[in-house]
C-alpha positions as CSV (number, residue, x, y, z in Angstrom):
1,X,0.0,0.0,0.0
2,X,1.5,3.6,-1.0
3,X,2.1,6.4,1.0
4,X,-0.8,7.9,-1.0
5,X,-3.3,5.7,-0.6
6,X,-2.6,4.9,3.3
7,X,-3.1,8.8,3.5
8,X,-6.6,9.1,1.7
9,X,-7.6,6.2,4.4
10,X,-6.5,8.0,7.1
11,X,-8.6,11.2,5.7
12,X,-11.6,9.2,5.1
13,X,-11.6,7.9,8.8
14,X,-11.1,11.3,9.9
15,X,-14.0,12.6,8.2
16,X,-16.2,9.6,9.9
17,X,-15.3,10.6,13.6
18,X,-17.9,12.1,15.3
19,X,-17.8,16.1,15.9
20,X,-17.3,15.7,19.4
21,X,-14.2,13.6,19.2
22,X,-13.2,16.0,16.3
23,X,-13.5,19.5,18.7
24,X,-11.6,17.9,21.3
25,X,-8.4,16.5,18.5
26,X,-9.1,20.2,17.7
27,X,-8.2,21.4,20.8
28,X,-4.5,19.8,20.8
29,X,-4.0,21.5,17.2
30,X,-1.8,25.1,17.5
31,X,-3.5,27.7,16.2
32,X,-1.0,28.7,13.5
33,X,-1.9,25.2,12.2
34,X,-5.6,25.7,12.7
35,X,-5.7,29.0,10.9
36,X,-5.1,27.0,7.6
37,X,-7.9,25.1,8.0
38,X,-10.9,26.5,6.7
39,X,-11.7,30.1,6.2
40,X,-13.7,30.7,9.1
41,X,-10.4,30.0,10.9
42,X,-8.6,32.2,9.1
43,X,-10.4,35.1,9.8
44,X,-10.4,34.4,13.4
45,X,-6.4,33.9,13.9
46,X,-5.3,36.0,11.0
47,X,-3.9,38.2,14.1
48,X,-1.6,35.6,14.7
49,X,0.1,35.6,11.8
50,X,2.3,38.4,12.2
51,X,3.6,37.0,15.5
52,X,5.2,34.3,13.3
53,X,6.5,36.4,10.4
54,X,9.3,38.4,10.7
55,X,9.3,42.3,9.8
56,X,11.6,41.7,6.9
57,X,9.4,39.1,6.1
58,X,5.9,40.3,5.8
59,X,6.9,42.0,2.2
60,X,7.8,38.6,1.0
61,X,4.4,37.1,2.3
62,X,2.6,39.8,0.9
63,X,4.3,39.5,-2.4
64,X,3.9,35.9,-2.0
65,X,0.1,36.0,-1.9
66,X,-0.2,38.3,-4.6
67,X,2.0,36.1,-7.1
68,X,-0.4,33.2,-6.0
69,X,-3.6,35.3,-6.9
70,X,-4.9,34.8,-3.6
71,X,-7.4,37.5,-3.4
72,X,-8.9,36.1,0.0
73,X,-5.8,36.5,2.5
74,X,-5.4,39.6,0.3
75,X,-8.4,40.9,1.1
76,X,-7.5,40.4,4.8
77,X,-4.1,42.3,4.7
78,X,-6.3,45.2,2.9
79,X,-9.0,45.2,6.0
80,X,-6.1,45.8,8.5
81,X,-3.7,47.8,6.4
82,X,-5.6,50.2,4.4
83,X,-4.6,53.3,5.8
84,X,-1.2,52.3,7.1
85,X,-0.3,51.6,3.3
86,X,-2.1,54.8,1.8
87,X,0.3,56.8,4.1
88,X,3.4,55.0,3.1
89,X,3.9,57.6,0.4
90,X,6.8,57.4,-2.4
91,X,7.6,53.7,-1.8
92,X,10.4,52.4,-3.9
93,X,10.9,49.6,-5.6
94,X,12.9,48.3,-8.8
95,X,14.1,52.2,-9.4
96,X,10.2,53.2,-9.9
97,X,8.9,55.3,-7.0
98,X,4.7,54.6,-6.3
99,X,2.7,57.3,-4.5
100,X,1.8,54.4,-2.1
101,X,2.3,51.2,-1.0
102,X,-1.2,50.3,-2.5
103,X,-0.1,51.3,-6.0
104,X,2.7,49.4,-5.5
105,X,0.7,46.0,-5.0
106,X,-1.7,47.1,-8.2
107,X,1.5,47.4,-10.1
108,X,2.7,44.1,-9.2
109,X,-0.6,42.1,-9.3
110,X,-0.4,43.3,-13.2
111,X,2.9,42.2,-13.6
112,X,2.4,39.0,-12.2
113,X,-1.3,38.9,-13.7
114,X,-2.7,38.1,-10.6
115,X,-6.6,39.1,-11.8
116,X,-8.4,38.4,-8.4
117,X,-5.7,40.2,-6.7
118,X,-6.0,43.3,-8.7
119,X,-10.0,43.5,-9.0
120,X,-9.7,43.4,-5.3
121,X,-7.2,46.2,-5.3
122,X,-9.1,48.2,-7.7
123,X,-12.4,47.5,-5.8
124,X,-11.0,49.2,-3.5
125,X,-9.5,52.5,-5.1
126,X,-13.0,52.9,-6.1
127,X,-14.4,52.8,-2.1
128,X,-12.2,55.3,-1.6
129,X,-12.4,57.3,-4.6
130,X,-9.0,57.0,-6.0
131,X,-8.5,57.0,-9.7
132,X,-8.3,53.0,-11.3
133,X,-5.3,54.2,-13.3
134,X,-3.1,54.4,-10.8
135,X,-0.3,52.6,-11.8
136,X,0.2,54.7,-14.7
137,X,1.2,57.5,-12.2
138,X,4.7,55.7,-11.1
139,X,7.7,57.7,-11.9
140,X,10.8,55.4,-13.6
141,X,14.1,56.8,-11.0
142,X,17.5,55.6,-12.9
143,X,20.6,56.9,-11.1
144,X,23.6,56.0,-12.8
145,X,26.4,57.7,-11.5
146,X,29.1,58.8,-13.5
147,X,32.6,59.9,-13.0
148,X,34.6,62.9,-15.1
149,X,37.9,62.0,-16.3
């Protein structure tokens, strides 16, 4: 018997147990494991999250889910970062300067054609009132030093 198929047993079983039995396994889980379970449970221990990523980190995660088009824990970074990433202003990246770290994530959810990630994006320009072209308003920075002789 494969790995596999000794796995898909062991999944079927689970599913049999009753609830009761299944609330008290659940109760041994951690909750950064738990989180992943359903989305329910992500929205209740999304808090947690940070606790286990580094600050140099979080940029990587949040780049991460927007490469993987995953407009639902998107959705929750937006909730609880809306105004802390309007007021990062002239954020820089790849020698292009973005009015905000919101344009920012627009811009790379089109370069990484992440389409859930964007319509959620530009769902929310529009709440606010912001103009859906914003990425077009990033200004191209190339400073190439040079020396006399």
């Amino acid at each position: 018997m494969s790995f596999s198929n000794r796995k898909e047993d062991i999944l079927k079983n689970i599913n049999n147990l009753p609830d009761d039995i299944l609330f008290i396994i659940k109760e041994y889980i951690p909750n950064i494991v738990i989180f992943f379970l359903t989305k329910k449970d992500y929205i209740q221990f999304h808090p947690l999250i940070r606790q286990y990523i580094n600050n140099r980190d979080i940029e990587m995660y949040i780049r991460n889910m927007i490469r993987q088009d995953n407009d639902f824990v998107l959705n929750q970074l937006l909730k609880e970062n809306t105004r802390r990433w309007l007021d990062m202003k002239k954020y820089y990246y790849k020698n292009c300067i973005y009015s905000n770290y919101i344009t920012f994530l627009e811009s790379y959810a089109i370069d990484n054609e992440s389409i859930k990630c964007r319509q959620l994006i530009l769902k929310l320009f529009e709440e606010l009132g912001l103009s859906k072209n914003q990425h077009k308003k990033n200004k191209s920075k190339y400073i190439r030093w040079t020396t006399s002789t």
